[in-house]
N, C-alpha and C positions, 0 to 999 in steps of 0.2 A: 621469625624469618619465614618460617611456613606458612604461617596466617598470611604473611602480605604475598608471599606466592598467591594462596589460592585465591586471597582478594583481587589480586592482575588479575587472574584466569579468568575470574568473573564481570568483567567488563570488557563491554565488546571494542573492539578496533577500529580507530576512526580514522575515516579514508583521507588521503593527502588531495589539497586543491578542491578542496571540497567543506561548503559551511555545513551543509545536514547530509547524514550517514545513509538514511531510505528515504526512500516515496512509498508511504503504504496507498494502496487503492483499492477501494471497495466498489462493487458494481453487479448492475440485477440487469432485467430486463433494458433493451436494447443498449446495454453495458457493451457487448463487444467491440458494436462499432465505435463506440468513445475512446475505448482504450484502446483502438487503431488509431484512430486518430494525435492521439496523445503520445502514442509511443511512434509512432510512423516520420518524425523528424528528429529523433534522439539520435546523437551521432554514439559509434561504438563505444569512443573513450569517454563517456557520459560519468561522470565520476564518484555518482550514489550506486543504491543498490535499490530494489523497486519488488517491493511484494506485492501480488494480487490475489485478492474474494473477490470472486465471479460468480452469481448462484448460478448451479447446473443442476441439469437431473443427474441422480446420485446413481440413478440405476446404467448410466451410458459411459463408454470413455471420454473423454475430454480431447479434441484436436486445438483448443486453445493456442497450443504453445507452437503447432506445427505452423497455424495460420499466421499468428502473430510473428513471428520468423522470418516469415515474405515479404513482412512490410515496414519492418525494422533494422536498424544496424546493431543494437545492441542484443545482445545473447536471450534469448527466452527458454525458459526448461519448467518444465513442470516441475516442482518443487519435490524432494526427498526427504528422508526425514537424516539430521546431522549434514545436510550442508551447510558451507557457509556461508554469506554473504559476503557478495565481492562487487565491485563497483564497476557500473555497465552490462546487470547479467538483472532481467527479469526471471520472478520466482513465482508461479501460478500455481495455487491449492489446487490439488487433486480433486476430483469429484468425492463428494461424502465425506471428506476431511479437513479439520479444520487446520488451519495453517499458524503457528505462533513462533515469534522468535525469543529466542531464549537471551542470557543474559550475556554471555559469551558469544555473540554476533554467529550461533547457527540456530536452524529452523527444527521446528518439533513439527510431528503431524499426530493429530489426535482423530479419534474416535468418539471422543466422548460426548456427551446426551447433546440433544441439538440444543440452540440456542434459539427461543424465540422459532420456534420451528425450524432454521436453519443450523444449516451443516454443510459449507464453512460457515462460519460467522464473522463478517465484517467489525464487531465487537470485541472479540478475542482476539483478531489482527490486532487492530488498535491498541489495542490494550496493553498487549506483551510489546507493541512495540514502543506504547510509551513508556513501559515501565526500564525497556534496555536503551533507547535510544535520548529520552530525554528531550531537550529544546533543537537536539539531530532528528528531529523526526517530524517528517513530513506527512498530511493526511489528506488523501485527495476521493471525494465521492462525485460518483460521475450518477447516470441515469440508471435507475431503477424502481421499482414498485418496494411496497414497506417502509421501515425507518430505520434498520439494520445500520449502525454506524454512529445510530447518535447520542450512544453513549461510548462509545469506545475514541472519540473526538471532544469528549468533555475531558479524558482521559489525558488525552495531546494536548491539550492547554492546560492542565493543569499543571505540567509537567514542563509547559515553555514552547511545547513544539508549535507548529504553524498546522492550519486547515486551511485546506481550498476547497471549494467546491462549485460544481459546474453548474452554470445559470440554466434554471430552471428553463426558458425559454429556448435555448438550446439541447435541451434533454428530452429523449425519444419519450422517458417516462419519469415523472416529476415526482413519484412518493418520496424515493431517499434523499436526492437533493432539497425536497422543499422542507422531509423532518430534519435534513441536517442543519439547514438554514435557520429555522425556528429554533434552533437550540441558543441561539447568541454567541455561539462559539465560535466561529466562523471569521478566516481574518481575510482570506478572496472568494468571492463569487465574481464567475470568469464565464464567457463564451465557452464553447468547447474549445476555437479557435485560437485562443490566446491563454491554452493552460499550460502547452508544450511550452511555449519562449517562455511563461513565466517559473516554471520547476526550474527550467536552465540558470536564469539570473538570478535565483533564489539558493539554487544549491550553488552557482560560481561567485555566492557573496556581494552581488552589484545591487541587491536592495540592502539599505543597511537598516 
């Protein structure tokens, strides 16, 4: 009886009216404007939960979350380490920390060695989130420089979940979308403009 306690404990919570549990999002260089973009028509009761890798300089604080705030309805917070995920509430890695969710639907923040030069990693998002979330898990690469993301969405299909990622052509900077693209893993490449409506009818079940 104990063991199947702790076995519940360890699996995270899956939100009601709702087909997948996150939107993980990874994103570099001209990254912020997409992820305005993306989130700037999410209405509050948006009914996933939505983690972000943003690279930043590690050495500055981060106004991510105050700016994205402006232009949003749904909640944005720099991410802590032991919250939990809750549906409607964006969660942004701190500067210099990586961001992982754990199996139990709260967030870890690490320290540890960078990855591929980076700290957060796009990777370690991915990852922990395919490993708690499963075919609930959503994986979206917007514009950036590098390839940070494209193994941590090999991760996401292997596991069921879905990838999107945003068309090259509308991306301020084409490294991460075009290595994410080349990976074959990949189930939308979307305008910027047509990522928002699609997370909506993907997480409210209307794609089937």
């Amino acid at each position: 009886m104990i063991e199947m306690a702790e076995n519940a404990k360890n699996h995270p919570p899956h939100f009601t009216n709702a087909a997948f549990d996150i939107v993980a999002i990874a994103a570099s260089a001209g990254g912020l404007t997409a992820i305005i973009q993306v989130l700037s028509t999410l209405k509050a009761e948006f009914p996933a939960a939505i983690a972000i890798v943003q690279h930043l300089a590690p050495e500055h604080p981060s106004f991510m979350a105050e700016i994205l705030s402006r232009r949003t309805d749904i909640t944005v917070k720099q991410a802590q380490e032991g919250d939990s995920l809750t549906p409607g509430t964006a969660y942004i890695a701190p500067p210099d920390r990586h961001l992982l969710v754990n199996g139990d639907g709260t967030l870890s923040l690490s320290q540890s060695e960078l990855v591929h030069f980076l700290r957060p990693s796009a990777d370690l998002l991915f990852e922990s989130v395919a490993a708690t979330y499963k075919d609930r898990a959503i994986a979206l690469v917007l514009s950036g420089t590098g390839s940070d993301g494209t193994i941590g969405i090999e991760a996401i299909k292997k596991m069921g979940g879905t990838v999107i990622v945003q068309d090259v052509k509308t991306a301020e900077f084409a490294g991460m979308p075009s290595a994410a693209i080349n990976t074959g893993n990949v189930d939308f490449i979307l305008p910027l403009d047509e990522i928002s409506t699609t997370l909506v009818s993907l997480i409210m079940g209307k794609f089937n």
